[in-house]
N, C-alpha and C positions, 0 to 999 in steps of 0.2 A: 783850485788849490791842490797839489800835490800830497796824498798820503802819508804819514808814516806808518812803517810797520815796527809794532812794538816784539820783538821772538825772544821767547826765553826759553832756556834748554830744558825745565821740565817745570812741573805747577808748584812746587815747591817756593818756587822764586815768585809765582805772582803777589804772595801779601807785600811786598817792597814793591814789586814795577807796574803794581797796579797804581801808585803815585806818579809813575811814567805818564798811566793812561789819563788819571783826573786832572793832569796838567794840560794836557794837551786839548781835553773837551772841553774847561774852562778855557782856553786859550781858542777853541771854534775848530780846528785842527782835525781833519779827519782822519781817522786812524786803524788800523786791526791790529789785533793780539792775538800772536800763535806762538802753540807750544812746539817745539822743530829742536833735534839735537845733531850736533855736529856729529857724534860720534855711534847714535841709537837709531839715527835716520839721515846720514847724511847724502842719502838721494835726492830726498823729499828737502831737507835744509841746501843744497846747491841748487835743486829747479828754483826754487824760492827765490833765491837770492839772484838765479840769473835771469827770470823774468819781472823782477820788480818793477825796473825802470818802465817796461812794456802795460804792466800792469797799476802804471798811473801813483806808483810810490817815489817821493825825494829824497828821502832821509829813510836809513836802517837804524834803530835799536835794537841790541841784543844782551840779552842780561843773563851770565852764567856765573858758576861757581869751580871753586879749587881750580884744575889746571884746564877744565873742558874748554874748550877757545872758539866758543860759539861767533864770537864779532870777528877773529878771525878768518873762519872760513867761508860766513858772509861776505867779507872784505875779499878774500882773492875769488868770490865768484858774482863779483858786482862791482861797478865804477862808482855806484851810489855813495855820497860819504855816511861811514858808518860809525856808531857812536856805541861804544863799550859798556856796560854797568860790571863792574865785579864783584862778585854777591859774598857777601858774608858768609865763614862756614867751613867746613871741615878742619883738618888737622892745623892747620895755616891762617886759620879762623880767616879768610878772605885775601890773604896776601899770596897768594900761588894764583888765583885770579886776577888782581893786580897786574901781577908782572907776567902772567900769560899776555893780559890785553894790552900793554902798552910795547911790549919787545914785538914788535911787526918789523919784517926786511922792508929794507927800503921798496918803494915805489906801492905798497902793500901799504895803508896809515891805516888806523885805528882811531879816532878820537874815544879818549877816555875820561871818565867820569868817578869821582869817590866809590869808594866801594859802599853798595848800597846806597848810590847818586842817583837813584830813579826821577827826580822829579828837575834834577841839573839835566839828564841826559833830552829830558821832554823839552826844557827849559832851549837848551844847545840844539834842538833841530827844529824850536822855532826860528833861532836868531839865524839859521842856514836856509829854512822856508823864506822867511823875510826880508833875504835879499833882492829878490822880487818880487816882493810883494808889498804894497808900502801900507795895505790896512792893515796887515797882519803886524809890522812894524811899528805902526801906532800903537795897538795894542800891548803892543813889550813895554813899547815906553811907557805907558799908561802902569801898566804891573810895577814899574822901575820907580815914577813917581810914588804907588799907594805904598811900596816895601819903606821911600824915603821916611812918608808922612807917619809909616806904624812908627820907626825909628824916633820921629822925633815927637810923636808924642808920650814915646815909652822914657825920653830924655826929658820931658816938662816934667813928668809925673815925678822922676827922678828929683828932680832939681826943688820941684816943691816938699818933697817928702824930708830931703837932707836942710833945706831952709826951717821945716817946723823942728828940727833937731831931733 
């Protein structure tokens, strides 16, 4: 199975995208987390990103804040499909991240995730791992079934509680 790499632009951001990583291990999903900034190291964040594929990774994750465009400048230095968090936070409270991550030029995508999506972003580069992969797929659906059964048992508890009046 193919790695993800989870990068986020400084440690600040791991209490959120460490929900990246508990998805991904409960999902069997092997993974690293580095800290790498587009703007503070963007030497060491472009090798990264242009020997992922080499280095046995599927999927990029990159979770930054305000206008830093961390999953950008992974995206124009990797074919790998990359997946955006934009992190809650500064003057913009999270929307200058936002809309850094989703305005990519053409031919350059981005997928993107809520701001402060860390566990949607884990979630979207298994269902990308899983297209080849049909245990790993089971598995989703397995998650897809247990999220139905929370639902509808939190819908009985419902329904008996409004029935006692």
């Amino acid at each position: 199975m193919k790695k993800v790499a989870v990068i986020m632009g400084s440690d600040s951001d791991w209490p959120v995208v460490k929900g990246a990583c508990a998805q991904l291990q409960e999902l069997g999903i092997p993974f690293e987390a580095h800290i790498l900034s587009a703007h503070r190291t963007p030497a060491a964040a472009a090798d990264f990103a242009r020997n992922a594929r080499k280095n046995g990774f599927g999927v990029l994750i990159c979770a930054a804040g305000m206008a830093a465009h961390l999953a950008g400048a992974f995206a124009g230095n990797s074919t790998l499909p990359v997946i955006g968090i934009p992190m809650k936070g500064g003057a913009m409270d999270g929307l200058d991240a936002l809309l850094a991550t989703v305005q990519m030029p053409s031919g350059i995508p981005v997928a993107t995730v809520a701001i402060n999506g860390a566990k949607n972003a884990a979630v979207l580069a298994a269902q990308i791992l899983a297209v080849s992969d049909d245990a790993l797929a089971e598995k989703l659906d397995a998650a897809r079934e247990q999220m139905a059964d929370q639902i509808a048992g939190k819908e009985a508890k419902l329904q008996a509680e409004l029935a006692q009046g």
